[in-house]
LOGU-964146 format. One line per field, with one value per residue (C-alpha): residue in one letter; x, y, z. Coordinates in nm, 2 decimals, decimal comma, always signed. Layout:
# residues N
code c(A|...) .
u c(X|...) .
v c(Y|...) .
w c(Z|...) .
END
This chain:
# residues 298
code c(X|X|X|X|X|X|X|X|X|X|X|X|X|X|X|X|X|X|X|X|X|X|X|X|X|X|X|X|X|X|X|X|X|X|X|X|X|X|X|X|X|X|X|X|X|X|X|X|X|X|X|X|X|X|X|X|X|X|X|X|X|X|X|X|X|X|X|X|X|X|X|X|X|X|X|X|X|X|X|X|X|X|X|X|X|X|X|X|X|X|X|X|X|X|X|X|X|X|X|X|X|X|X|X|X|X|X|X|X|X|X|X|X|X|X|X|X|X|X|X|X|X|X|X|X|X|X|X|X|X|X|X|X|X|X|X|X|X|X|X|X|X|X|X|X|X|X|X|X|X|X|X|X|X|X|X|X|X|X|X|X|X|X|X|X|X|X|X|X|X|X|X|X|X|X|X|X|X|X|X|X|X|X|X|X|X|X|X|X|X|X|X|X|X|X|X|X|X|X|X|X|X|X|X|X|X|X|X|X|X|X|X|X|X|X|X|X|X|X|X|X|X|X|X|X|X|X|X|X|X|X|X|X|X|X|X|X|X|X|X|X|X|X|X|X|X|X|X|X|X|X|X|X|X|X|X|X|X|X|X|X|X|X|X|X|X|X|X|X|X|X|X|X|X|X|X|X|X|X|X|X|X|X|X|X|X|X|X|X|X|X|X|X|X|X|X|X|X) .
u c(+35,21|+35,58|+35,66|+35,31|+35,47|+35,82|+35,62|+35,44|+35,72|+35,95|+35,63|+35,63|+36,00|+36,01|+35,72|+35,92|+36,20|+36,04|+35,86|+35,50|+35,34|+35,42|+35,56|+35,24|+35,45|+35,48|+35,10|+35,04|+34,74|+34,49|+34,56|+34,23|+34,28|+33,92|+33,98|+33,70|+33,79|+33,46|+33,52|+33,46|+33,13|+33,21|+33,39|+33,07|+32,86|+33,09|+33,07|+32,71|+32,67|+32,88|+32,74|+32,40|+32,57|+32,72|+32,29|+32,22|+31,83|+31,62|+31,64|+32,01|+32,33|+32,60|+32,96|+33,24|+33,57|+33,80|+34,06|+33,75|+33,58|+33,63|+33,98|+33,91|+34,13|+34,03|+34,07|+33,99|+33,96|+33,94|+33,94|+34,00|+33,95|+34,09|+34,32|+34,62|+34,89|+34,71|+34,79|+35,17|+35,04|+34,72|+34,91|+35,20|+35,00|+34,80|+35,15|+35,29|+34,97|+35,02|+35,40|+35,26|+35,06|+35,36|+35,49|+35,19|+34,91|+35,04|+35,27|+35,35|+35,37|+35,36|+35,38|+35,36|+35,28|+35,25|+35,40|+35,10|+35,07|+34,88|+34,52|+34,58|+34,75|+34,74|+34,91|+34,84|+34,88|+34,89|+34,90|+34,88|+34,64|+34,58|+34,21|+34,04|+34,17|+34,15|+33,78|+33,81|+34,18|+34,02|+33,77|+34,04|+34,25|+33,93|+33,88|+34,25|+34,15|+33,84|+34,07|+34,26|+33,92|+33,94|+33,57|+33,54|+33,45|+33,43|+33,53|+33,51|+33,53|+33,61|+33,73|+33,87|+33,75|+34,14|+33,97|+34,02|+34,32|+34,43|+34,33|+34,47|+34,80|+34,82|+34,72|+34,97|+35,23|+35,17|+35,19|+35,49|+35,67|+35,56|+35,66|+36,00|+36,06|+35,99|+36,27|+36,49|+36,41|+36,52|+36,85|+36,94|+36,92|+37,04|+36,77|+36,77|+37,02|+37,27|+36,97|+36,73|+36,89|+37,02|+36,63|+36,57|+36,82|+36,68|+36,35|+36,44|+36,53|+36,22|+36,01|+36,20|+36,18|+35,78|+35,76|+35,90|+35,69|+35,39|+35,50|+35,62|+35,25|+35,09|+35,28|+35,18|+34,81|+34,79|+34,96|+34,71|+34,42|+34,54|+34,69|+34,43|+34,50|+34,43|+34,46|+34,42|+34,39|+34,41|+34,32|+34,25|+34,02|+33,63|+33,43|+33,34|+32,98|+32,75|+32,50|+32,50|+32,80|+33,03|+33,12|+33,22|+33,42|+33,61|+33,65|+33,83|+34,05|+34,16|+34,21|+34,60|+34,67|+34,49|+34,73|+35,02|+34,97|+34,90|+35,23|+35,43|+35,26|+35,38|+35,76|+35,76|+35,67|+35,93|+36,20|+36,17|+36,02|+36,33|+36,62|+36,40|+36,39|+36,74|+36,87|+36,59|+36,70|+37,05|+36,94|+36,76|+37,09|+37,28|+37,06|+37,01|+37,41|+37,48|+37,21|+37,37|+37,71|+37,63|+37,38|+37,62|+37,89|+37,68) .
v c(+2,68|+2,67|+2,42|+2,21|+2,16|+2,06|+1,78|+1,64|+1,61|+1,45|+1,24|+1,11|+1,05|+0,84|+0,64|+0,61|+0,48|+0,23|+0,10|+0,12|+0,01|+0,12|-0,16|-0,29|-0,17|+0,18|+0,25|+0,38|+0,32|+0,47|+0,19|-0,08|-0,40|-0,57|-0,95|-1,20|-1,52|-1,65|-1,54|-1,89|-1,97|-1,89|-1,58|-1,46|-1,56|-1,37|-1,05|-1,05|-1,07|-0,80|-0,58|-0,66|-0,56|-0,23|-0,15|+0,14|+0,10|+0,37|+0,63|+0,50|+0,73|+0,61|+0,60|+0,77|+0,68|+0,90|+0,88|+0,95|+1,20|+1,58|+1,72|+2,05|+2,29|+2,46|+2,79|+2,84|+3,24|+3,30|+3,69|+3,71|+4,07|+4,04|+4,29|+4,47|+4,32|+3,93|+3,91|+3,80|+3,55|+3,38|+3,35|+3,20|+2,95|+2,89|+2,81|+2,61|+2,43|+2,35|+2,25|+1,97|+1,83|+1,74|+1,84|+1,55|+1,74|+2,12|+2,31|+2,73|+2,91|+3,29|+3,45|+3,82|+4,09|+4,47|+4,62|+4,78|+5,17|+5,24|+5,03|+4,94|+4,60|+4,35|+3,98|+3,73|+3,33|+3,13|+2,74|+2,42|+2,17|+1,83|+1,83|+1,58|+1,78|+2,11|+2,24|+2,09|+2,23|+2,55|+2,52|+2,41|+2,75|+2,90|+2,79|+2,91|+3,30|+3,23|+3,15|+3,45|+3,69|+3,70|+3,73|+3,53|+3,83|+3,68|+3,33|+3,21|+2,91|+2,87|+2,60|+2,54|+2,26|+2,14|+1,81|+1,90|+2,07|+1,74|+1,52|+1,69|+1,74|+1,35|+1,32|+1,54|+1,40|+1,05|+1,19|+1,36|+1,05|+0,84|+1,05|+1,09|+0,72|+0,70|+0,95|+0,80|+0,46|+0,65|+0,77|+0,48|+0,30|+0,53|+0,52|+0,83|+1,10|+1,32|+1,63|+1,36|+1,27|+1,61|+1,69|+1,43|+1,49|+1,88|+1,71|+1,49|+1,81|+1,99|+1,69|+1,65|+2,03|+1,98|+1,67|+1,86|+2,13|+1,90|+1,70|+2,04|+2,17|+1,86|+1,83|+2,13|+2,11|+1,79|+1,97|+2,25|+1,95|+1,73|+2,02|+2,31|+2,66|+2,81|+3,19|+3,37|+3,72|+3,94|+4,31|+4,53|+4,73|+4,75|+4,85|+5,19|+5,31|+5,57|+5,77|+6,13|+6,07|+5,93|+6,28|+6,39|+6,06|+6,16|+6,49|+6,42|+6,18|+6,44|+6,70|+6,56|+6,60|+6,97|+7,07|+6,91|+7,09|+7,43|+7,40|+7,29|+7,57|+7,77|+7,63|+7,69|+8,09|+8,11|+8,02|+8,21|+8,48|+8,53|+8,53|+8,81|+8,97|+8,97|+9,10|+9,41|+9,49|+9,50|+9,72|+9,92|+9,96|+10,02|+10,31|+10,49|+10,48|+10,61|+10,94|+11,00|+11,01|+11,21|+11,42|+11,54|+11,63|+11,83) .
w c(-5,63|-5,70|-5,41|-5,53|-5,87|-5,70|-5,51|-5,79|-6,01|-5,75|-5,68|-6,06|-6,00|-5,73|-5,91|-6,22|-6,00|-5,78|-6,09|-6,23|-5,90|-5,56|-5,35|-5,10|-4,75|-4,90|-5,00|-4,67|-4,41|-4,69|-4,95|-4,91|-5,10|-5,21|-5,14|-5,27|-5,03|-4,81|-4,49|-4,25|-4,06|-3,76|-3,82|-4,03|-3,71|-3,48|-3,72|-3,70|-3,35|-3,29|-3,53|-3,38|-3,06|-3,21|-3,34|-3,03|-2,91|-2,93|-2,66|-2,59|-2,61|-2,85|-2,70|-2,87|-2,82|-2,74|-3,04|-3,28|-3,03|-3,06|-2,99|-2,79|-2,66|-2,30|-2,19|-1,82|-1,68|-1,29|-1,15|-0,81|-0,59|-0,26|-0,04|-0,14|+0,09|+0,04|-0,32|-0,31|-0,07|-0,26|-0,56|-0,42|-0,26|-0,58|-0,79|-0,49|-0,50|-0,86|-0,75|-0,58|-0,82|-1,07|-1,40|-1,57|-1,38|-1,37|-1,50|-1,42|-1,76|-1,63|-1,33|-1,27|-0,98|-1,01|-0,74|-0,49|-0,46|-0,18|-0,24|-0,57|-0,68|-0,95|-1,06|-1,29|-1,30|-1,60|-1,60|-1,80|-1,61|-1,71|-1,92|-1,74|-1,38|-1,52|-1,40|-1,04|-0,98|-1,09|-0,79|-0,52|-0,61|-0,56|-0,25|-0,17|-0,22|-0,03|+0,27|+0,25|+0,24|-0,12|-0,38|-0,76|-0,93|-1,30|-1,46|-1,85|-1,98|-2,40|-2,61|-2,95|-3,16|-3,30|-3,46|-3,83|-3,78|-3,62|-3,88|-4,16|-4,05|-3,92|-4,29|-4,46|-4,21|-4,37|-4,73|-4,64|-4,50|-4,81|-5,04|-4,86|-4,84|-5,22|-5,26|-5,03|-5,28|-5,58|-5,42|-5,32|-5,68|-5,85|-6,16|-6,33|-6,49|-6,21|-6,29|-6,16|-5,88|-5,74|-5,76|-5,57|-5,25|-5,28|-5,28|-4,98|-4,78|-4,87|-4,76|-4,42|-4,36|-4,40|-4,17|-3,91|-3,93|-3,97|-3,61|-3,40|-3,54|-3,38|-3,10|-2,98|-3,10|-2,92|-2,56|-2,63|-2,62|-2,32|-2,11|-2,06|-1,98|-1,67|-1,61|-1,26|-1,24|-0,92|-0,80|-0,47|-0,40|-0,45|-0,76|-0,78|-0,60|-0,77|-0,62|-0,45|-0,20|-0,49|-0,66|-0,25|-0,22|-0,52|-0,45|-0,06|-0,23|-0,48|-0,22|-0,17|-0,53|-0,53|-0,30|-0,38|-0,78|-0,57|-0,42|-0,72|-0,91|-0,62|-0,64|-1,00|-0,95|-0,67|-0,87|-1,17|-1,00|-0,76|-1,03|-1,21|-0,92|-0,85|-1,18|-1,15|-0,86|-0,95|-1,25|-1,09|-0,85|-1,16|-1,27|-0,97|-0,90|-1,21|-1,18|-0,86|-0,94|-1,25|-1,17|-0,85|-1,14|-1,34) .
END
């Protein structure tokens, strides 16, 4: 609210300093100016032609173009299961693959890989594929873990509408950059008292400080729109099987770690069990030495 107020007053300011009316150049692409002169003939001909053109028939699509169309951001998911010791391979294949396409088609963002323990093994790929590209690169780096023995165990697709969110910061960038040129206006004449015009270069900063956050916001809503994001996933092994052999299954592969908690179990006895000993023994050494010697005395 507090930074609201600043605007508006530094907005009456620069008004009050460029005059009653804002110059024409400096009303922005909103400003519409009604203008009563007959249009020619021919140019009135030409207009109604084309809107007769622009009327769509019935049963016939209407094109969008693609600056007023919807601005959507893709998120592509791809899970991969395929053996332990092929994973470093696939995905290395899958990011050269990318490589080649160039930095305007593909781009690596992540790349990770869990080191494999006997069957088990994981990784993960994350890239930035051009939108229109994006669903049939997705198939090609499908194809690649098919070639190496490897199963498409899931896939997703979701996307994010970013049209308003586009719109209204294009919008509040343009407010922003009239109202700093306004600023800029009163600065340089120098109308007003030295309160007036330290508010103003504070102003100025404020403004400029907002325009850049406006333009790094759309910049990267924008990359988010043309670039979707592709993420691979990878794991060994097969899913787990139920029925009456599974509990046996289970209980063989345990068998390792039954015995190996036997023996540790068995470690840890030993070697308390030892020193105790020990030190008894010596006490009981102790006691029977001194009896002896005693009891022969008396």
């Amino acid at each position: 609210m507090h930074r609201s107020k600043i605007s508006a007053g530094l907005l009456a300011l620069a008004l009050a300093g460029c005059g009653s009316a804002p110059a024409p150049d400096a009303a922005g692409p909103e400003t519409t100016v009604d203008i009563r002169e007959e249009a020619p003939a021919a140019v009135k001909a030409q207009s109604a032609g084309e809107a007769k053109q622009g009327e769509a028939k019935p049963g016939e699509a209407i094109a969008v173009s693609a600056a007023n169309g919807p601005r959507i951001a893709y998120v592509y998911e791809y899970g991969y299961r395929l053996a332990a010791e092929r994973i470093p391979e696939v995905q290395r294949s899958q990011a050269d693959l990318c490589e080649k396409q160039g930095p305007q088609v593909c781009r690596i963002l992540d790349m990770k890989q869990n080191g494999s323990e006997g069957r088990y093994a994981a990784g993960s790929l994350a890239l930035a594929v051009a939108a229109p590209r994006a669903r049939a690169f997705g198939a090609e780096l499908g194809k690649l873990a098919g070639n190496a023995g490897g199963t498409q165990v899931s896939s997703a697709i979701s996307g994010e509408d970013l049209s308003k969110q586009i719109v209204d910061t294009e919008a509040r960038l343009r407010a922003r950059s009239v109202l700093r040129d306004r600023l800029m206006e009163v600065l340089a004449t120098r109308k007003g008292t030295v309160a007036e015009l330290v508010e103003a270069e504070r102003g100025v900063a404020q403004v400029n400080e907002e325009i850049d956050e406006a333009r790094s916001w759309l910049t990267e809503m924008q990359g988010r729109v043309n670039f979707s994001r592709v993420n691979l996933s990878y794991e060994a092994g097969s899913p787990s099987e139920g029925g009456f052999l599974s509990p046996i299954r289970s209980a063989l592969g345990n068998v390792s770690t039954v015995l190996g908690t036997i023996v540790a179990v068995v470690i840890m006895l030993l070697a308390v069990a030892v020193p105790l000993g020990l030190i008894g023994f010596a006490i009981r050494w102790a006691i029977l030495s001194w009896r002896k010697r005693f009891g022969a005395k008396d």
